[in-house]
C-alpha angles and dihedrals in degrees: 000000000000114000117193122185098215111196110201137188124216152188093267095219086055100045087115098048091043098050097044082049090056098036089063101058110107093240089046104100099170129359113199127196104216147171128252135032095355134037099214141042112195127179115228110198112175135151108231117035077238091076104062086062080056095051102027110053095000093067113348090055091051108052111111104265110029104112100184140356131204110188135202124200108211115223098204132359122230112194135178085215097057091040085054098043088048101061091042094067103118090011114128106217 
């Protein structure tokens, strides 16, 4: 699995409709609403490198209101859930 973190400028009076249009796109894990330089966060998880040529600039680009995207392919994913699902292999709860 491919994650991409996916920063993304928009039209600010739009900022609710944008994110619930992105947030429903099937590659589209999280969409967060956030301050500084963008307006978005969205997480990108895909299968093929391929694919986020498919979901970036095939369909998020194009939704009416983002304005740019600036996009960052993670190389590996650390995760407090997967720290604490690890050491609990063999535990009985």
């Amino acid at each position: 699995m491919i994650t991409a973190i996916v920063l993304i400028k928009t039209s600010v009076d739009r900022i609710p409709e944008i994110a619930e249009s992105i947030a429903a796109l099937d590659s589209v894990s999280e969409v967060f609403s956030v301050t500084g330089t963008y307006d978005l966060i969205a997480m990108v998880r895909v299968a093929k490198h391929d694919d986020l040529a498919d979901v970036i600039p095939g369909r998020i680009s194009k939704i009416p209101g983002v304005e740019a995207t600036d996009t960052h392919v993670a190389f590996r994913t650390y995760s407090q859930h997967d720290l604490e699902a690890a050491f609990a292999i063999g535990l009985d709860a």
